[in-house]
MARVOKE-23050 format. One line per 5 residues: number of its first residue (from 0); their letters; for each residue z, x, y of C-alpha. Coordinates in Angstrom, 1 decimal. Layout:
BEGIN
NUM = A = Z:X:Y; ...
***
This chain:
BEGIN
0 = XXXXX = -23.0:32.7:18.3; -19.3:31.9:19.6; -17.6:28.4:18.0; -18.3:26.8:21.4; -22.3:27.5:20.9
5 = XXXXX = -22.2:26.0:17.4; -20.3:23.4:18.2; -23.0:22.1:20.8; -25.9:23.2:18.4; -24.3:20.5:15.9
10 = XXXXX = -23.3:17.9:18.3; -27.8:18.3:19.1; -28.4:17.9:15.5; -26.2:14.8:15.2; -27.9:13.3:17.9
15 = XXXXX = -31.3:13.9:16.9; -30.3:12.7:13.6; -28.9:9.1:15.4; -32.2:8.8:17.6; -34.0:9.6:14.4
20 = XXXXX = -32.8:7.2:12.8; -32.9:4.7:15.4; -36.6:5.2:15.3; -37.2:5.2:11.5; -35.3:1.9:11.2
25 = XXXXX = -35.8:-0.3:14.0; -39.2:-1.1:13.8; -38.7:-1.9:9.8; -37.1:-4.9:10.5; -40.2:-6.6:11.1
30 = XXXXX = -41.5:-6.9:7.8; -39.4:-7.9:4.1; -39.1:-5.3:1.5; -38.2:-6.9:-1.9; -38.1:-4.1:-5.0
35 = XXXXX = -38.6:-5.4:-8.5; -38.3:-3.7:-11.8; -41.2:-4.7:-13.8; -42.2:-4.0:-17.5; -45.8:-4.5:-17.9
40 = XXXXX = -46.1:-4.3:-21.6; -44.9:-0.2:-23.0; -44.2:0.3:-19.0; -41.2:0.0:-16.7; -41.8:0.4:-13.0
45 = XXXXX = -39.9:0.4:-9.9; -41.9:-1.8:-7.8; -41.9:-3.2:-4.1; -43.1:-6.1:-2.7; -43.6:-6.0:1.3
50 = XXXXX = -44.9:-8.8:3.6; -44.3:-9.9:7.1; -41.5:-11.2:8.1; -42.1:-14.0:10.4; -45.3:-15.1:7.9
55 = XXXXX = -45.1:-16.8:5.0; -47.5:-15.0:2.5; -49.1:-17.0:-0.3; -51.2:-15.4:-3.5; -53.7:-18.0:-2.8
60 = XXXXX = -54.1:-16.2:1.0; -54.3:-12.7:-0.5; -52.8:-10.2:-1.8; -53.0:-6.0:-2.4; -52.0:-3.8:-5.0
65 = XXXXX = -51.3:-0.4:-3.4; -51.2:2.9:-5.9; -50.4:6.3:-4.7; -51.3:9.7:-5.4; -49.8:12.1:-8.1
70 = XXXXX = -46.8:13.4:-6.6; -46.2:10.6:-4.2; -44.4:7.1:-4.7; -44.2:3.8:-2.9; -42.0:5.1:0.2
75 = XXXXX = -44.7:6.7:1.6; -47.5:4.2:1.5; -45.8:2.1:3.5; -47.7:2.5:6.7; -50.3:1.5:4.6
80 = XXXXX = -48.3:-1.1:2.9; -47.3:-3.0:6.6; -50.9:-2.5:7.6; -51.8:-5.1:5.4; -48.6:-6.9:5.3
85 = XXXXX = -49.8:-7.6:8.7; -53.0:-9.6:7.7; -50.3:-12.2:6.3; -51.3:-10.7:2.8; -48.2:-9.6:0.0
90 = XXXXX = -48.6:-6.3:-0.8; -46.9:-4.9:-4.0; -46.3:-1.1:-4.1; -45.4:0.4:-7.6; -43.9:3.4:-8.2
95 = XXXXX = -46.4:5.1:-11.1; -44.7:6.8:-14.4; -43.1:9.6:-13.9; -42.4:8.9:-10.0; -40.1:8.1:-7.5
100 = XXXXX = -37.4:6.0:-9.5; -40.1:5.1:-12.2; -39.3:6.4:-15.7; -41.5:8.6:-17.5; -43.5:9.7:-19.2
105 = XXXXX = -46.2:10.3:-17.1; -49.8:11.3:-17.8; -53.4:10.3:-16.0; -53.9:8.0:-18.7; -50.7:6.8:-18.8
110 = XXXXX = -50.8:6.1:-14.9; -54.1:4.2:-15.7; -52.8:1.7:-18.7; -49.7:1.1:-16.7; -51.4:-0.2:-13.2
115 = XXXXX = -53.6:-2.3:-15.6; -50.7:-3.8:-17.4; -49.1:-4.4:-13.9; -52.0:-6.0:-12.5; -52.3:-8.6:-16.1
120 = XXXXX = -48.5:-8.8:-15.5; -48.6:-9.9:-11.5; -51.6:-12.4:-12.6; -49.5:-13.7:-15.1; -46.6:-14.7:-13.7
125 = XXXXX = -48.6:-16.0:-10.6; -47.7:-13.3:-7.8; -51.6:-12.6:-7.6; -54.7:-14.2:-8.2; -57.5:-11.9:-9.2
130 = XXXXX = -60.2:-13.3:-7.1; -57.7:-13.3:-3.7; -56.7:-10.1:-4.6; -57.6:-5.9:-3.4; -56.6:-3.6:-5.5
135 = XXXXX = -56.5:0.0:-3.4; -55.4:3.5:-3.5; -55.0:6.8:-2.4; -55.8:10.2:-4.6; -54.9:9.7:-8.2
140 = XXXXX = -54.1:6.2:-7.2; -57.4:5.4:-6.0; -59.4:7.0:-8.8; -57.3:4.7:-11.1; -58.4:1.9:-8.6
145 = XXXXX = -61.6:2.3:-9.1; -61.1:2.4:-12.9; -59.5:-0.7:-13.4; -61.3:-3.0:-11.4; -64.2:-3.3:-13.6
150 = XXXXX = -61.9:-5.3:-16.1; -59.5:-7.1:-13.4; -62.6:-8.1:-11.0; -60.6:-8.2:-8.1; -62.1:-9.7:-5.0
155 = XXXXX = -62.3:-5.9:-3.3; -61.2:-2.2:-3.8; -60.1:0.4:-1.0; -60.3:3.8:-2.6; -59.1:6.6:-0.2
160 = XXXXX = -59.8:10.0:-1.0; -59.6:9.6:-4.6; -59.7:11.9:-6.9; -62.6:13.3:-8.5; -63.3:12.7:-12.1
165 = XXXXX = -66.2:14.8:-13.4; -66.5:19.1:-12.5; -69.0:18.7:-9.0; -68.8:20.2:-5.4; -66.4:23.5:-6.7
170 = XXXXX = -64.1:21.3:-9.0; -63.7:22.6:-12.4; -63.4:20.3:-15.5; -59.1:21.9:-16.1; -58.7:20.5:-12.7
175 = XXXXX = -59.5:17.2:-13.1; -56.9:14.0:-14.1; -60.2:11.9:-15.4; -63.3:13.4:-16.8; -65.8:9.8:-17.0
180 = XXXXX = -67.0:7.5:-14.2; -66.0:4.3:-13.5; -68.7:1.3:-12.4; -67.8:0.3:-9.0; -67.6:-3.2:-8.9
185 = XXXXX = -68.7:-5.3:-6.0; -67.2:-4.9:-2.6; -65.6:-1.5:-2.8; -65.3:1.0:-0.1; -64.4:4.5:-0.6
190 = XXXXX = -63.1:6.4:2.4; -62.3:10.2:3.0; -61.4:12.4:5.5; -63.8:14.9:7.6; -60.7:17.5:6.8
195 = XXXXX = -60.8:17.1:3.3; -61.8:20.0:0.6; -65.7:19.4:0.0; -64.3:18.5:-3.6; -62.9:15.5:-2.3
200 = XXXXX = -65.5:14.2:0.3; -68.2:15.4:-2.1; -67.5:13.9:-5.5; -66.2:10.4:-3.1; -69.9:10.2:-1.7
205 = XXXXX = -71.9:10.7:-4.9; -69.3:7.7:-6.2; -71.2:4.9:-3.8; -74.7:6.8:-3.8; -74.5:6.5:-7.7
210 = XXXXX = -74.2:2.6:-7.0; -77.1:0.5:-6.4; -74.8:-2.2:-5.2; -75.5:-3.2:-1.2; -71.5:-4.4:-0.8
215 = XXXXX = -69.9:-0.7:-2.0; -69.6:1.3:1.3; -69.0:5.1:1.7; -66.9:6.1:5.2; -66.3:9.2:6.4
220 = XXXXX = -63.0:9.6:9.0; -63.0:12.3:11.5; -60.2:14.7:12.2; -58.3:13.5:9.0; -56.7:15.5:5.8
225 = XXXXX = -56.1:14.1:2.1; -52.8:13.3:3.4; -52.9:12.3:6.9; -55.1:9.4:5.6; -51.7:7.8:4.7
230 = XXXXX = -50.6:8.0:7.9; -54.0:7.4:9.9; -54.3:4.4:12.5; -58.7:4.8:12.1; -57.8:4.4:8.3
235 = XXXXX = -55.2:1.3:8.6; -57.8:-0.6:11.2; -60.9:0.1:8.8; -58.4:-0.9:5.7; -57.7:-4.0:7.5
240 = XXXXX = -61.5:-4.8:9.1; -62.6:-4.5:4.9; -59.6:-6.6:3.7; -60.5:-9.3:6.1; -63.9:-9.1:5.5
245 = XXXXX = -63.9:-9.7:1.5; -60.8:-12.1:1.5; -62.3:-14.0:4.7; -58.9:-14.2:6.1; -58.8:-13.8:10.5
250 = XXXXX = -58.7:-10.3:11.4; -56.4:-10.4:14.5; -53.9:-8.4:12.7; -52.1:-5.4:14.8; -50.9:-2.3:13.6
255 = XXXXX = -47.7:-1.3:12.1; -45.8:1.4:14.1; -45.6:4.6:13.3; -42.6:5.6:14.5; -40.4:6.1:11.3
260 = XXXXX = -42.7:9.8:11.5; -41.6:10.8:14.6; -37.9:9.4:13.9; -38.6:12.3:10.5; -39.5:14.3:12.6
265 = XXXXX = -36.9:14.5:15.0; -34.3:13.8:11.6; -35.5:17.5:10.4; -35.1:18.9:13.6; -31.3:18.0:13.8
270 = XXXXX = -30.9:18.8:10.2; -32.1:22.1:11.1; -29.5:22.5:14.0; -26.8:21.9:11.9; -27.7:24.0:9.2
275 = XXXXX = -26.6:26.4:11.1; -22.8:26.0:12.4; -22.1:24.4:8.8; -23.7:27.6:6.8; -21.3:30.0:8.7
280 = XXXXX = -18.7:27.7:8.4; -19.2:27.3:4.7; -20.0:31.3:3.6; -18.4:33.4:7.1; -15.6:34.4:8.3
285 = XXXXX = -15.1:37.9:6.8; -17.7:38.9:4.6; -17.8:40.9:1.7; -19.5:44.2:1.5; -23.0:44.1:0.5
290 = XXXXX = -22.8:45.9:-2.6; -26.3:45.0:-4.2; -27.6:48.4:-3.4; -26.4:51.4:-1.8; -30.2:52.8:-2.2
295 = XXXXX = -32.3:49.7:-0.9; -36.1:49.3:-2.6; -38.5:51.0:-1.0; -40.8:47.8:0.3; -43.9:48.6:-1.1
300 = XXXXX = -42.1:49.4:-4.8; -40.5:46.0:-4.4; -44.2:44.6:-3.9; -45.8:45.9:-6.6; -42.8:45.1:-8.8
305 = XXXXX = -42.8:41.4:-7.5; -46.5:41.6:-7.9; -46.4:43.4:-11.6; -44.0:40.8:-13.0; -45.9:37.8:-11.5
310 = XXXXX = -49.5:38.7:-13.5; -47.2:39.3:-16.5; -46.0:35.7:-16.3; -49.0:33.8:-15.7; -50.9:35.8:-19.0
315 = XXXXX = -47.9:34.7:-20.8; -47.9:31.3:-19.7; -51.4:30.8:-20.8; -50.1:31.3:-24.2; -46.3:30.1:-24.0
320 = XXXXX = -44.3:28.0:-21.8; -40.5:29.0:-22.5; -39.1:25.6:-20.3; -41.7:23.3:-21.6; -38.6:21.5:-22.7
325 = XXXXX = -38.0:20.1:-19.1; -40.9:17.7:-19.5; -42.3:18.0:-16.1; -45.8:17.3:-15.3; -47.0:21.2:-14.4
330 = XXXXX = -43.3:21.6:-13.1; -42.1:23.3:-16.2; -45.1:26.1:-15.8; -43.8:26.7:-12.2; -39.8:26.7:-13.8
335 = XXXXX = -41.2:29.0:-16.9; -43.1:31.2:-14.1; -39.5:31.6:-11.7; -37.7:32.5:-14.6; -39.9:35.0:-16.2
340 = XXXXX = -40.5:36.9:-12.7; -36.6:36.5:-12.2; -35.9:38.2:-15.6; -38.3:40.7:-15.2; -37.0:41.8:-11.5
345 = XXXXX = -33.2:41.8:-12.5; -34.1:43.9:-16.2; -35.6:46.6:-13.6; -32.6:46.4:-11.2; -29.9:45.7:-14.1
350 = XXXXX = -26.9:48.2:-12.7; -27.6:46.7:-9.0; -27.7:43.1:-10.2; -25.0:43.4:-12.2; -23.1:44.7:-8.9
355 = XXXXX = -24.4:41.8:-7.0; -22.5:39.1:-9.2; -19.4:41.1:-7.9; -18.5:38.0:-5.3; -15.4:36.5:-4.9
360 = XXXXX = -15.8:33.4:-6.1; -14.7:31.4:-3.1; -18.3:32.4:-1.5; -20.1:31.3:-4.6; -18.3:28.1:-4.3
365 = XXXXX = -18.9:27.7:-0.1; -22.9:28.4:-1.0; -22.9:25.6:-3.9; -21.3:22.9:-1.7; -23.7:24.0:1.2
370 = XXXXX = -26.3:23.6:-0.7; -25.9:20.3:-2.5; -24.9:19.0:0.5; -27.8:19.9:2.8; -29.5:18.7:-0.2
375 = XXXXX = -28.2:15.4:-0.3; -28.7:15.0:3.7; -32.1:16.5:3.6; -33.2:13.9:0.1; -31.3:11.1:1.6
380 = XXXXX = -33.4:11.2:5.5; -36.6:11.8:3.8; -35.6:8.6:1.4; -35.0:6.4:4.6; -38.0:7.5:7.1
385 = XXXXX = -40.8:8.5:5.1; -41.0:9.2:1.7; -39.1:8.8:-2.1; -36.8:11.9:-2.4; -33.5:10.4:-3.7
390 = XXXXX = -33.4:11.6:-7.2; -32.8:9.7:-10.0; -30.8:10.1:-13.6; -34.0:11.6:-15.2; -34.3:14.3:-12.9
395 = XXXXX = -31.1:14.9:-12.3; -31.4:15.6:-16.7; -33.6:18.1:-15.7; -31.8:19.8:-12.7; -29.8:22.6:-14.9
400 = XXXXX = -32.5:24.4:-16.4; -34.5:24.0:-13.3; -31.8:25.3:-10.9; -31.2:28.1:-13.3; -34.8:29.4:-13.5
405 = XXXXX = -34.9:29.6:-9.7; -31.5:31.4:-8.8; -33.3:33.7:-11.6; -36.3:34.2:-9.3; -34.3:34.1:-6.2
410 = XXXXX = -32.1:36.7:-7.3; -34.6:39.1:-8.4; -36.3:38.1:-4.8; -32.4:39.0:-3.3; -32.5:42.5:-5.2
415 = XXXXX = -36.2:44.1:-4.2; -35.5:42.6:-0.4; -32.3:44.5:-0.1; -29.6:44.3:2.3; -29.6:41.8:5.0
420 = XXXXX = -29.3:44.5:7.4; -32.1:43.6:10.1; -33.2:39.7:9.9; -36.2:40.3:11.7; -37.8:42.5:8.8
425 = XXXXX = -36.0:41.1:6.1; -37.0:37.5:6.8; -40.6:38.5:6.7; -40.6:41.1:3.9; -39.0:38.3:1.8
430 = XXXXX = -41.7:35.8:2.5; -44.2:38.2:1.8; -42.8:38.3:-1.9; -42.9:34.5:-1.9; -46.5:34.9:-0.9
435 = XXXXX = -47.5:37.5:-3.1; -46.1:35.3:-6.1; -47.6:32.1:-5.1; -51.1:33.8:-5.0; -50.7:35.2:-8.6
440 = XXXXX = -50.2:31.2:-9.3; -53.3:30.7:-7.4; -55.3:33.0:-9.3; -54.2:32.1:-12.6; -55.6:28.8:-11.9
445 = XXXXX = -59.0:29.8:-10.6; -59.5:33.4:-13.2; -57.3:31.8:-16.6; -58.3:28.0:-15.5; -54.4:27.3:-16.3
450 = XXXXX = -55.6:24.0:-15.0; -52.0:23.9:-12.7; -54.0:22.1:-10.1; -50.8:20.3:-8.3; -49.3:24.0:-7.5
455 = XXXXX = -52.3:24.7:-5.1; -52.4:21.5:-3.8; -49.0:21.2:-2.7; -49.1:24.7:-1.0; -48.4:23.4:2.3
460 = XXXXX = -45.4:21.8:1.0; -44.2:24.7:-1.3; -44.5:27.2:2.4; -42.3:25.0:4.4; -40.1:24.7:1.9
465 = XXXXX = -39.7:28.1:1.7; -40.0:29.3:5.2; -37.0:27.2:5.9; -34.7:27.6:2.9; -35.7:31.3:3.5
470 = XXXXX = -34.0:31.0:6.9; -30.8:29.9:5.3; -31.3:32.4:2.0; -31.0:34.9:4.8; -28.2:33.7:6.9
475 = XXXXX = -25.8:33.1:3.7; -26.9:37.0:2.9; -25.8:37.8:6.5; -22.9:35.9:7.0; -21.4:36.5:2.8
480 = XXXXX = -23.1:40.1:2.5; -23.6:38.1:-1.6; -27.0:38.5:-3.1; -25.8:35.7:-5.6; -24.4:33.5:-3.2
485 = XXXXX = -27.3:33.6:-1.1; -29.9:32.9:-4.1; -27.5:30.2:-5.6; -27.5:28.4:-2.3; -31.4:28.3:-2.1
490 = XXXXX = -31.8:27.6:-6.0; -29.9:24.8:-5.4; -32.6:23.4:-2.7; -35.8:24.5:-4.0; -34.7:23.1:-7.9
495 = XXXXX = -34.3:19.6:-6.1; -37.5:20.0:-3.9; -39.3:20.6:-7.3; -37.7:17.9:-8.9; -38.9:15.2:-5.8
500 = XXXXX = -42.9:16.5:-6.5; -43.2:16.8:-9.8; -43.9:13.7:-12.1; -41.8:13.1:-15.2; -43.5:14.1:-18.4
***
């Protein structure tokens, strides 16, 4: 592409990114956001308080307490949040331990005495009052719901999707964050989506058929996933019809926009147009040779090594984790699993690895800033339209060993691909490896019960990621011809990805 081309491809970017913004923000200003720091006895929690803004929200009118799943935070519960912010009700949004800008440590348990403490703690200083109050939640956050309110006696619960807590419907007992059942109290209503893994809707029905209480209510949404629930107009109008209902309040309540998504969105696709121009502005001009390998890897060797040294790693993790030491919640079995493959893939291509550090440093440098950059631009949107991505001290504690267990993997990826002679079988040869790896994660978890349960279900996640920081992997390999430039450059965006999901531990 000529300068002139990439000049218009980034001017498109910025203006997706302004338009994006435009839509993320604008219809915000319709509500008050307040964020607190609370300790609730051992626990300190980044919390936010959201109500209208043209209301003027009492405790004694109502009030929700809104927990999120494992691996989420209070940004993106805020369509929820404004849903019933709407009713004229305060709604206060922690971030659990262990996420978002909440400290750690985080555990299930922990998670569970912390929202009780928070709830005692709200009571107590007269934000809430229990009886004018619905505690409600979504995955992990709505399983702890349902756990607490026997001992807070709230006036109702919303649990959405929540998490199953004994081994029914194909779960198995390694997979699970709780292991008893709670005793729904009255006025509870536990939704799902039609989408949903039978685990899910399953385990959520047999919760209200288990109770012979006429006011808990089971509710089944069509065309809806665990995590589209969040973002789900049927799920914020049913949220609001129950919340109305048990607090008696009027329900003539509209519903938040949802615009912020499509302002994401539109924020991703300008990110994604600039990538571009800035990549071969940051690692072009003349490149150096690609030296890696005069003799590239036959693809199917390359496969079965990737493959070989991937069921090596996950037998060895079931009896040692090497970077247990970075204290994340199943993120240091994924770091010990990158850096193990890594090691094994380079030990088997020592002489062409050690030729691929062979880069003048310059081109090391231009992939680094790319990628912190892009990384700070891609955290910093998310932050601001539709989810907690901005990372804090304690991750940013753990970034190091993290970062250096996936250039590891990445480079041994770099070595078996080969030369970034033709994109259009590179690109998918490379993903295939990335595939091939993942599913050996997979398996572990269903043949060794490693009991890794958030790596399979934040697959979806883990593919985008890596479908598009494989597109820019394979552009810095084009445009440097640097197998260690180009994994540096995607270790630095994948390590910081991990670091957003993964709860402190």
């Amino acid at each position: 592409m000529n300068k002139k081309g990439q000049l218009l491809q980034a001017l498109s970017g910025i203006v997706c990114l302004v338009a994006g913004a435009i839509l993320a923000l604008y219809p915000a200003r319709r509500y008050e956001e307040h964020r607190y720091i609370v300790d609730a006895a051992a626990c300190r929690m980044d919390l936010l308080m959201v109500s209208r803004a043209d209301l003027l929200a009492r405790p004694d009118t109502g009030s929700v307490v809104l927990l999120h799943g494992i691996s989420a935070n209070k940004i993106i519960m805020q369509y929820l949040a404004r849903s019933f912010a709407e009713l004229g009700l305060r709604v206060y949004v922690p971030d659990l331990p262990g996420h978002g800008r909440s400290p750690g440590p985080f555990s299930p348990d922990q998670a569970e005495s912390c929202s009780a403490s928070l709830l005692r703690g709200l009571a107590a200083r007269g934000m809430i009052v229990p009886n004018r109050t619905i505690i409600a939640g979504h995955s992990m956050g709505a399983a702890i719901a349902l756990r607490i309110a026997e001992k807070f006696r709230p006036a109702g619960v919303i649990a959405i999707s929540p998490a199953p807590m004994i081994p029914e419907h194909g779960v198995i007992h390694e997979n699970l964050l709780f292991h008893t059942l709670p005793i729904l109290t009255p006025n509870t209503l536990v939704i799902v989506g039609q989408l949903e893994p039978e685990w899910i809707r399953g385990n959520g029905a047999d919760l209200v058929s288990n109770s012979h209480d006429s006011s808990v209510k089971f509710e089944q949404v069509p065309r809806n996933t665990h995590v589209s629930m969040l973002f789900s107009p049927t799920v914020a109008r049913d949220t609001q019809a129950w919340a109305t209902r048990v607090l008696s309040i009027p329900d003539n309540a509209q519903l938040p926009s949802n615009a912020n998504l499509a302002g994401c969105l539109l924020g991703i696709v300008g990110l994604l147009l600039i990538a571009g121009p800035f990549l071969r502005e940051m690692v072009g001009g003349q490149p150096a040779p690609d030296v890696e390998s005069a003799t590239p890897v036959p693809k199917l060797r390359g496969a079965l090594e990737l493959l070989l040294w991937s069921v090596v790693a996950v037998h060895l993790l079931h009896y040692w984790r090497p970077l247990r030491i970075i204290h994340l919640f199943e993120g240091d079995y994924l770091a010990s699993f990158f850096l193990i493959v890594g090691l094994g893939l380079i030990l088997l291509h020592l002489k062409p690895a050690c030729e691929g550090f062979r880069t003048r440093p310059v081109l090391l440098i231009g992939a680094a800033v790319a990628g912190l950059l892009l990384h700070f631009l891609a955290t910093g949107w998310f932050e601001i339209t539709a989810t907690g991505a901005w990372l804090n001290v304690q991750r940013w504690e753990r970034y190091p060993l993290f970062l250096l267990a996936v250039f590891l993997f990445l480079y041994g990826l770099e070595l078996v691909a080969g030369p970034a002679s033709s994109w259009r079988t590179r690109y998918p040869f490379w993903m295939s490896l990335v595939v091939l790896a993942w599913l050996s994660l997979a398996g572990a978890m269903v043949y060794l019960k490693s009991g890794e349960i958030l790596l399979v279900l934040l697959s979806f996640y883990f593919a985008l990621l890596f479908l598009l920081t494989g597109l820019g992997i394979q552009l810095v390999r084009r445009e440097s011809g640097s197998p260690s430039a180009a994994a540096l450059f995607g270790a630095i965006l994948v390590a910081g990805f991990c670091l957003v999901l993964f709860p402190l531990s």
